[in-house]
Each structure stands twice: as structure tokens, then as C-alpha cells.
N, C-alpha and C positions, 0 to 999 in steps of 0.2 A: 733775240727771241722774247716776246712779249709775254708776259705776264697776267691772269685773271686776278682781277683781287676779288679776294674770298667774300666782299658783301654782292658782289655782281654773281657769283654762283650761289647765294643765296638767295638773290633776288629772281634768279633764272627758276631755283626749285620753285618758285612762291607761285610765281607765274605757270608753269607746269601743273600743280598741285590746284591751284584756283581753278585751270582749265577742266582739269579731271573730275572737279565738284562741281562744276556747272554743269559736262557730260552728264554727269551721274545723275545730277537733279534732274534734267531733262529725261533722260530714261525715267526714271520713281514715276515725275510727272505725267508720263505717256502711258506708262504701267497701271499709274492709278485713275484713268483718264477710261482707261480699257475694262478695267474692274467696274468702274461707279457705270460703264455702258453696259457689260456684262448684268449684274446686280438690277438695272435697270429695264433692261430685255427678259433676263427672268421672271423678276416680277407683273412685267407686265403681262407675261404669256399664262401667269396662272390665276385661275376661275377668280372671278369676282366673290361669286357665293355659291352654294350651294344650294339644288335644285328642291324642295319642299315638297314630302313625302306623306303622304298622310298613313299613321299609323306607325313610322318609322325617324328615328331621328338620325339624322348626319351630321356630324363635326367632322374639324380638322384644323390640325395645330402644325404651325412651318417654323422652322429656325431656321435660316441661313446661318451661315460661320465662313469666314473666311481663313483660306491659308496663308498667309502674308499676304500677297495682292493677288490672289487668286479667289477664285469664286466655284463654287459647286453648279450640280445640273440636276438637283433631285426634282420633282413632277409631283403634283397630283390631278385631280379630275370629279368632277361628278356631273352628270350630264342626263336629259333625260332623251330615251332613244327613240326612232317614228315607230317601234312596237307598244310603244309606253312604258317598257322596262326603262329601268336607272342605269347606267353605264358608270363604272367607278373605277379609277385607274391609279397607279401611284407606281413611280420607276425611279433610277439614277442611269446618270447618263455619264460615260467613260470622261474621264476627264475636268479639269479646274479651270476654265479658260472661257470666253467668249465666244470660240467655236463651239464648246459642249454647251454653252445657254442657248444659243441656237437651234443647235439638233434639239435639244431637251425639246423648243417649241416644237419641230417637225415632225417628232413622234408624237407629240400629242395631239395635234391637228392634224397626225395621217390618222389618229384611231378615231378621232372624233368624225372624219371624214368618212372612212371606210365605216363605221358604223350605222351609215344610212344602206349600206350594202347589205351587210351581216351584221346580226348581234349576238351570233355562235362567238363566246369566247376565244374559243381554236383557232378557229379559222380566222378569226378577227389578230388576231396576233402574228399568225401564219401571212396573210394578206400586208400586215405594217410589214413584217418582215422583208419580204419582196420588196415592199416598196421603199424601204430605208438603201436596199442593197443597191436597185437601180438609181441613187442618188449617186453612188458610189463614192461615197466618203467614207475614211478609215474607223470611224466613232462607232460604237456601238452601247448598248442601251439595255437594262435590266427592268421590268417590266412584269406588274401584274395588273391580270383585266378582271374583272366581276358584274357580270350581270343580275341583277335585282329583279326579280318581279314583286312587284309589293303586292298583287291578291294575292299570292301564296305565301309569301315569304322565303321562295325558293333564290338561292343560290348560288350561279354555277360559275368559277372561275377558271383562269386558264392562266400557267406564271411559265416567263419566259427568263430563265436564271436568276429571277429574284430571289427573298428570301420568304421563306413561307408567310401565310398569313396566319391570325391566333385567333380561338374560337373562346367563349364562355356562355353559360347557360344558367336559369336561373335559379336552378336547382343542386348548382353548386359544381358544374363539372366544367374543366377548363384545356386546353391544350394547342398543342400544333396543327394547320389543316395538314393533314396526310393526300397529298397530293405527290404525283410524279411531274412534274415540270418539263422543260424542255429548254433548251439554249438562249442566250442573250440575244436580243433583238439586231439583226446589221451582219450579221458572222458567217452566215452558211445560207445556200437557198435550198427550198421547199423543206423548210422543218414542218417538225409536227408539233401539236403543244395541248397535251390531253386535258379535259374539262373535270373537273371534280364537283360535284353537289352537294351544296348543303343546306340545310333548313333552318331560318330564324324563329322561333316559336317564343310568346309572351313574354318579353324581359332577357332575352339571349343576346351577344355582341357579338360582333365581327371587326377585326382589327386588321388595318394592313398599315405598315412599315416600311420605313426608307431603312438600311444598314446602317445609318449615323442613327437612329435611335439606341439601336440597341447593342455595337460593337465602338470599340474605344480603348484609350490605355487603364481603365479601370477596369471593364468586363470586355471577355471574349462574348463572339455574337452567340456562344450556345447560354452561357449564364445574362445576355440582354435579352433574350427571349425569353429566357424563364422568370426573368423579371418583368416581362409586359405578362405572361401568361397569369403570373401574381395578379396585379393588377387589377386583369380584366377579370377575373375572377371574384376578384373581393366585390365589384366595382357590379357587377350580374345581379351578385346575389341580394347587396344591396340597396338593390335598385337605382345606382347611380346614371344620371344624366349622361350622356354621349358627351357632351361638352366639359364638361367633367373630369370623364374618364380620360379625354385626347387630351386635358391638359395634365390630367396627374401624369400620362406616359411621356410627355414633352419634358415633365422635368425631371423625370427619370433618367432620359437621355443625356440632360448636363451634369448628371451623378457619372455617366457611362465615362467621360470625360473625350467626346467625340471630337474631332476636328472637321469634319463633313458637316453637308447639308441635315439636318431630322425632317423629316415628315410623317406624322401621323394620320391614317383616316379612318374612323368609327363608326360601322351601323350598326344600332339598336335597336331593337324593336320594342314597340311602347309595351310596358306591363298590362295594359287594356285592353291589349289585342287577344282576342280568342285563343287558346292554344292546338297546336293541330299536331 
């Protein structure tokens, strides 16, 4: 009966061991191959700039963050509609993967789409809805829409399980929008998703939110809100720039200590504007 000698069963694990690091590296490689296309695809689906408002200013401030080799699917938007309203949107999208930077694009090019249809919030959410469903992928998508009309300074949103959006004014009062919402975008058909109004008047803000702003292992998302509501507050009364404001909230978010995608986006209304 023959014998191994023991450098030949060392040499055996060595070889073993080497194979299982090469596996491995290939997978990392593939992994990280899939993220930097990921990461890639996202950005490339989100707005160049921002549509220019006269009367009203727009920012907005993005962080990506990745999870190990994962990537997020938060969105935003601003666009101007064939009514001449502003279209202003900001969502997350289920999941860390290259499949979620995808949908993140199809929802925001079904609203931008659907938007030459309606520019009823509602119903414009209502209609992506539908149409996320008939794609029929498992993914679904959290989602608030806002329509602008800049002669009035009226507006009217519509939030599909997002998380609320935060209001200030330049008189010193600041808070949550009180809205009733309605379900995440992809989940159920024919929801409904009721419109809430609001009016920007001389020097007042409007904030919307991705959930990596304001939720983290620092703060729960009721104490991240109440920390943007700070903010936009101080930031009103002030008279602080919109660009401004989306960056001090930006780096609030890396106090929040989030692992998620942040997105911020801010309308202002210039202090010069009439008040009504």
C-alpha cells in the first residue's frame, strides 16, 4: 500500500486553495464589473440640469453610496410639461442591483412620458402605476410627483409610499406636507393617489427627499425629518439660496450615517416674488 508523502498533500491544498482564489477573484471581478454598469446606467438616466424657472429656484444635491458591491436606485427629475407647468419628481426604487438602476430609469421615463398625457399628479402616478405593472417585474418603486405652476406658485402633489415632503415659509413656520398618500408604484392595480395643494408665496421652500437622507444608524426617519424641517426653516427665514439649502440637507444626511442612495430636491421661491 502506498504512501502520500505529506509535501504532496500540501501541495495538493496549495493548488486547491489557489483555484478557489482565482474563483473568487473572478466572481469580485464580475460583481464589480456589474456595479461600475449599475452606477453607470444610473447616472446616466438622471437629468443633466435643471429646467430654469423664472421667479423660482431649483437645486438638487445626489449622493450615491454603495453597499459592498451594490448600488442603490434613488431618482430624481425636473422637467418642464406641454402645459408649461414644472414636473418635479424624486422616488427609490426596491432593491441594490442593476436590475433596480434600470426600473429606477423606467419609472422615470414612464412619468416623463405619460406626462405629455396628464399633468394631474393622481392620475399621473396612477397611469405609471399601470404601466410599471404591465411590465410585469417583481421591483417596485416609491415615488413623489409635484406639479408647479410658476404664475401662481401653486403646488399640487401626489406621493405613492414615499416619504412625505417638508415645507418652510418666510415667516418662520416650517413642517411636514400633510398629505394622505397612497401605495408604492408596481404593487397593486388601479390605486388611487390623492393630490394635496400647496402655495409657494415670497421666500417659502419646498423639500423632497429620498429615505437615505433622512433615516440611518444615527437617526430614525421621524428624528431625519425633523432635522430637514430644521433646516429648511432656518434656511426660509434667512433667506437662503435653494443651492444652499440642498447642500446643507445633503450633509445632514452623512450625519444620519445612511448606507443608501440621499437625494435631495428644493423649490424656492425668490424673495422678489409678490406675495399672494
Amino acid at each position: 500500500m502506498s504512501r502520500r508523502h505529506p509535501t504532496d498533500d500540501g501541495d495538493e491544498l496549495l493548488a486547491r486553495l489557489g483555484a478557489l482564489t482565482a474563483q473568487a477573484r473572478e466572481r469580485a471581478e464580475l460583481q464589480r464589473s456589474r456595479v461600475e454598469l449599475a452606477v453607470a446606467l444610473q447616472q446616466g438616466m438622471l437629468p443633466a440640469s435643471l429646467p430654469l424657472v423664472p421667479g423660482f429656484q431649483l437645486a438638487v444635491e445626489y449622493q450615491p453610496a454603495h453597499h459592498g458591491l451594490s448600488v442603490g436606485g434613488d431618482w430624481y427629475d425636473a422637467f418642464t410639461m406641454p402645459d408649461g407647468c414644472i414636473g418635479l419628481s424624486i422616488g427609490d426604487v426596491q432593491g441594490h442591483n442593476i436590475e433596480a438602476a434600470a426600473f429606477m430609469g423606467q419609472v422615470r421615463v414612464g412619468l416623463r412620458a405619460l406626462a405629455s398625457v396628464t399633468s394631474h399628479p393622481g392620475e399621473l402616478l396612477a397611469r405609471t402605476n399601470d404601466l410599471l405593472l404591465a411590465l410585469g417585474t417583481d421591483l417596485f418603486a416609491t415615488c413623489t410627483f409635484v406639479r408647479l405652476d410658476p404664475s401662481t406658485g401653486v403646488l399640487e402633489s401626489a406621493r405613492a409610499g414615499h416619504i412625505p415632503c417638508l415645507w418652510a415659509t418666510a415667516d418662520g413656520r416650517s413642517g411636514l406636507a400633510d398629505d394622505t398618500g397612497g401605495p408604492p408604484l408596481g404593487v397593486a392595480p388601479e390605486m388611487e393617489y390623492p393630490v394635496t395643494v400647496h402655495r409657494l408665496s415670497a421666500g417659502d421652500v419646498f423639500v423632497l427627499v429620498t429615505d437615505g437622507v433622512v433615516e440611518g444608524p444615527a437617526l430614525n426617519v421621524d428624528e431625519g425629518l425633523d432635522q430637514v424641517v430644521r433646516l429648511a426653516g432656518v434656511a426660509a427665514v434667512a433667506g437662503m439660496e435653494a443651492t444652499s439649502l440642498a447642500n446643507a440637507v445633503i450633509r445632514g444626511a452623512e450625519r444620519v450615517g445612511h448606507a443608501d442612495d440621499a437625494a435631495v430636491l428644493v423649490v424656492g421661491r425668490d424673495k422678489s416674488a409678490s406675495r399672494q
